[in-house]
N, C-alpha and C positions, 0 to 999 in steps of 0.2 A: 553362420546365422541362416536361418530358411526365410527363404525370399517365395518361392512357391510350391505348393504340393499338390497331385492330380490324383485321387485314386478311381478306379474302374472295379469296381466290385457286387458282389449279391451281398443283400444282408436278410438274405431269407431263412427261415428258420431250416435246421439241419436236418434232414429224413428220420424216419421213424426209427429206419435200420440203423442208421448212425450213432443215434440215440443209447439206442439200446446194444450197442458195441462200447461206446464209453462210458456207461453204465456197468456193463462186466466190469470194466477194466477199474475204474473207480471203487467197485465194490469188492474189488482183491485186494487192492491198497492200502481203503481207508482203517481198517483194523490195525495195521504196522507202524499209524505215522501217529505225529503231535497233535498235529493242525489241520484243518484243509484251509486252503484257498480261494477262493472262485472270483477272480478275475473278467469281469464281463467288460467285451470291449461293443458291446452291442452289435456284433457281429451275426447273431443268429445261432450260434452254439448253445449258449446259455440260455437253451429255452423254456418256458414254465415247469413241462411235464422233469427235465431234465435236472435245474434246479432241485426242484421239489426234493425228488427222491437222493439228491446228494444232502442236502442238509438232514431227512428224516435217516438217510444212514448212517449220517456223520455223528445223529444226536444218539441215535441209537446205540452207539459204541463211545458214546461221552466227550466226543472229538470236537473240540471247540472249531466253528466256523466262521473264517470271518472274510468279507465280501465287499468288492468295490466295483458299486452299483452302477446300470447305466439306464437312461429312459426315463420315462414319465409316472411310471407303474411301477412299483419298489415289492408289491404282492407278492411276487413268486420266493423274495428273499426272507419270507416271513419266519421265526422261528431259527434263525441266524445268531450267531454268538455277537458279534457288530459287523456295522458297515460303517464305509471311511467315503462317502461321496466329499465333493468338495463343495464351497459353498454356492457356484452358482447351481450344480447339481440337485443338489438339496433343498434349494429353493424353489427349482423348478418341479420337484417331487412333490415338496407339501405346500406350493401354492402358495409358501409366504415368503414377500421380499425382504430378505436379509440385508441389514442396513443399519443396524445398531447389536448392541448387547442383547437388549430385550428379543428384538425379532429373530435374535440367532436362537437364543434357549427356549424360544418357542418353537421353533422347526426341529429344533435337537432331540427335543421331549416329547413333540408329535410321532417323527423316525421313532426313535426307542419304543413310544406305546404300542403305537399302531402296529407294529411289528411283532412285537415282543420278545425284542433285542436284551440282552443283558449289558451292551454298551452302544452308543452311537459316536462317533469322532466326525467333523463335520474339518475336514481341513480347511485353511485360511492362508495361503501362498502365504508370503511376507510376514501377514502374522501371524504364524504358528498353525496352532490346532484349538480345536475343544472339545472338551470329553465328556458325555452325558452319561452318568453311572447312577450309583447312587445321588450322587452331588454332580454339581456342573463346574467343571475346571477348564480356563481358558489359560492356556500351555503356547508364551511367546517363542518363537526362534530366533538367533539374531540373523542380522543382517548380513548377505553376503556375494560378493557378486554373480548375477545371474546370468547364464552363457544359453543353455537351454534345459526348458522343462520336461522334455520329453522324458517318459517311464519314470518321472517323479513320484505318481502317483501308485505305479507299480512298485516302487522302494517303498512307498511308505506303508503298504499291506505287506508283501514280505519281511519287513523288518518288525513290525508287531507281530506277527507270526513267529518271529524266530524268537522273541523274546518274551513271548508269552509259552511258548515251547524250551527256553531256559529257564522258566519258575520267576520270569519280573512279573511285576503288579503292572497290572492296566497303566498308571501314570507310567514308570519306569521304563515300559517299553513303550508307550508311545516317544516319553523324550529319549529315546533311543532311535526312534525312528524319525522323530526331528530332524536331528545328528544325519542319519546314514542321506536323508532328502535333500538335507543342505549340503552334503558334500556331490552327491548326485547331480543335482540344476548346476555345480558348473564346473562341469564337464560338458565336451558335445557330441550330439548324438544320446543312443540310448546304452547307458555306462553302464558300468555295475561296480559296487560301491564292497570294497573289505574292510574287516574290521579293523585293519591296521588305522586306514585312512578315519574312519571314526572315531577311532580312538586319539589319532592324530589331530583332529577337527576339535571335538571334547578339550586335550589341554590347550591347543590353543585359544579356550574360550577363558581356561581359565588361571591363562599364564600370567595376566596381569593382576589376582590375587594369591599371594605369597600363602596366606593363610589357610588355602585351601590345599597345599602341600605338605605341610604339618601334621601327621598322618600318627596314629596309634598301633604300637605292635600289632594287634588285633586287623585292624584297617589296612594296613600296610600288607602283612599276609595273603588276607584278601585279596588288594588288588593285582598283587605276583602272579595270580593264578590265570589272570588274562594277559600278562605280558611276559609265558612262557620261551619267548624267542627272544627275546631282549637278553644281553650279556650285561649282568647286573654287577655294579660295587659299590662297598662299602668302605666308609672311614667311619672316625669319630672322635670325640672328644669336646674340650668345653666352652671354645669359641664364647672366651667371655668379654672382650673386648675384642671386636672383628679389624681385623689391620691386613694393609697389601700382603703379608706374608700368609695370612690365611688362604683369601682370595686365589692368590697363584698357587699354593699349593690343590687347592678344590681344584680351579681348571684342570690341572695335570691330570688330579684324580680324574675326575669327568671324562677323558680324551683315554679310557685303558678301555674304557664301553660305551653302552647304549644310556642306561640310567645312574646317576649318581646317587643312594641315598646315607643321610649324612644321620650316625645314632649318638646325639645331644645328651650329656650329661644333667640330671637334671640336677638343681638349687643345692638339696641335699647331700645327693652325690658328691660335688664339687667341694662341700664341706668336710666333706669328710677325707679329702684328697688334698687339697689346698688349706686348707685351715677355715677357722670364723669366718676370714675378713672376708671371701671370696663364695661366691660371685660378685661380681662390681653390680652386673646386670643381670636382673631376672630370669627366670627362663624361658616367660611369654616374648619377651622382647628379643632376645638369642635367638630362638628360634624362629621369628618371625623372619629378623635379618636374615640370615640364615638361608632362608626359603626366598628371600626375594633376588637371590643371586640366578642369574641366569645358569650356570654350573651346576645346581644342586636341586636335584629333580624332586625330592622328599626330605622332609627332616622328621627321624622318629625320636622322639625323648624316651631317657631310661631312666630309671631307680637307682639298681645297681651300679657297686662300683665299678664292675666289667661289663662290656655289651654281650658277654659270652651269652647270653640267653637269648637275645636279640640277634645276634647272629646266628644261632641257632634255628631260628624261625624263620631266617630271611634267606639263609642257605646262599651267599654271596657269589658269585663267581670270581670276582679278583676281591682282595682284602687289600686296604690300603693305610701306611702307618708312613708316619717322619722315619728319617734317615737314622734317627737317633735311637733308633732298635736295633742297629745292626749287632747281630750276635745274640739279640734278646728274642725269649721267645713274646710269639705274638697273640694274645687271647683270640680265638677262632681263628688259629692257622690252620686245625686238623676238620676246620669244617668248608674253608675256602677252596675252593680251587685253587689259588692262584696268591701269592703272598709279593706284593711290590713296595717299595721303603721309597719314597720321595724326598727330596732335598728340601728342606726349608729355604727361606728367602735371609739370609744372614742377619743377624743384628734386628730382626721384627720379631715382636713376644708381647705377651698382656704384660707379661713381668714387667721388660722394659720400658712399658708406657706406663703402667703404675708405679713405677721409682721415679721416673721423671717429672711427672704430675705432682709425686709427693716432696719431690726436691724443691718445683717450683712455690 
């Protein structure tokens, strides 16, 4: 924790020559890149004349700008794609004390006009952000422990930038950059934040809703694409009454990789495998269970009588089946990497609990 800090500095504005050398340099760049940046630590670099001409070449060349402000004079940032002052900032810019809802969306909407911003974000430590776009959206974070702030506020412009430079929407990448801010403050010192750890941060937000694991071929695909280093597997089948024999077979599965996803037979399927009588339980409910085991990182439902198509699209790295294949071939062995047969738990089966149910 900082106990005290002394600095000994100029913050006068930077020479003419200076200027006009980081202007070259800026003006070979900005054609090649996403985004620009402008980071003012109020230091004296980012001076009017300086400004100015990054944002008229940035717009010049259609390069969204975006900016976190410093000072009492926000003028030079005119013409900027957004700025992310925070909220004592913001207040001190437009002269109105922030202190409710009301008095925020009026400094929001003052920044955005007077400017003529196509977005303003007015951060709120603890509580989030807010976003002045077209509409005004106040964007909570959760709570979490705070070690230090420092270059928070530098994560949270680079991580809009970066995710406005992978094609997210204004909302998307702001709660991206929520994520990347929250895992940031605590840490200490000035960290720097990967997208493992936000991605890590992300489920554990939303590890205590099952439902949100429940995932669509479609969906499921998708998200594969940002957990290319993950060693992924697959099982399946119809988990229609869940018993200790399921349970410890999934751990195993779990324990061959990184992610477990589990492809659920859906109602019909099962009918058409098992007969009329079966499923006992629906599929919403299968599924749900299912998802709420700490082992099983996804559950995708299928149609089909085989998940061959499902596997097909999730492109597995280990394939996981009951012992009771040996010798059988297994649907998506030729697309697996990797074919493992697990022991069931002896004597545990939906069978066996629906004969005994029905004897009682």
């Amino acid at each position: 924790q900082q106990v005290v800090r002394y600095d000994s500095e100029s913050k006068d504005d930077i020479t003419k020559a200076s200027v006009d050398a980081l202007l070259s340099q800026c003006t070979s760049y900005i054609p090649n890149v996403d985004v620009v940046l402008l980071s003012d630590y109020g230091k004296g670099v980012l001076t009017t004349t300086f400004t100015n001409h990054v944002i008229e070449f940035a717009k010049k060349y259609k390069k969204p700008i975006l900016v976190d402000p410093k000072g009492e004079d926000y003028s030079k940032y005119k013409g900027a794609t957004l700025i992310t002052p925070n909220k004592k900032e913001a207040s001190i810019a437009t002269k109105i004390a922030i202190k409710d809802d009301e008095t925020l969306q009026k400094a929001g909407r003052l920044l955005k006009e007077s400017l003529g911003l196509e977005y303003a974000i007015i951060t709120l430590s603890e509580d989030g952000m807010a976003i002045f776009g077209e509409q005004f959206l106040k964007m909570p974070t959760v709570a979490r422990e705070v070690y230090d702030v420092t270059g928070a506020g530098d994560t949270v412009l680079a991580s809009i930038g970066y995710g406005l430079s992978c094609g997210l929407s204004i909302q998307e990448a702001a709660s991206f950059a929520n994520s990347a801010a929250a895992v940031v403050v605590g840490k200490l010192g000035s960290a720097t934040v990967t997208l493992d750890e936000v991605d890590a941060y992300e489920h554990s937000l939303r590890a205590a809703t099952a439902e949100s694991k429940i995932k669509t071929k479609q969906e499921m695909v998708h998200l594969l694409q940002t957990k290319k280093n993950q060693k992924i597997v697959f099982t399946n089948g119809c988990f229609d009454i869940l018993h200790v024999g399921h349970v410890k077979y999934l751990e195993v599965a779990k324990s061959f990789g990184d992610m477990l996803i589990v492809g659920l037979n859906a109602d019909d399927s099962i009918k058409r495998l098992k007969g009329e009588s079966r499923p006992i339980n629906p599929l919403e409910d299968r599924a749900y269970i299912l998802a709420s085991l700490e082992s099983v990182s996804y559950v995708v439902p299928f149609e089909e009588d085989t998940p061959f198509d499902l596997i097909s699209a999730i492109k597995p790295d280990i394939l996981v089946k009951g012992a009771d294949y040996e010798g059988k071939v297994v649907v998506g062995s030729d697309i697996a990497k990797e074919v493992r047969l697990v022991q069931f738990v002896e004597g545990k089966s939906t069978t066996k609990i629906i004969e005994r149910a029905q004897q009682k």
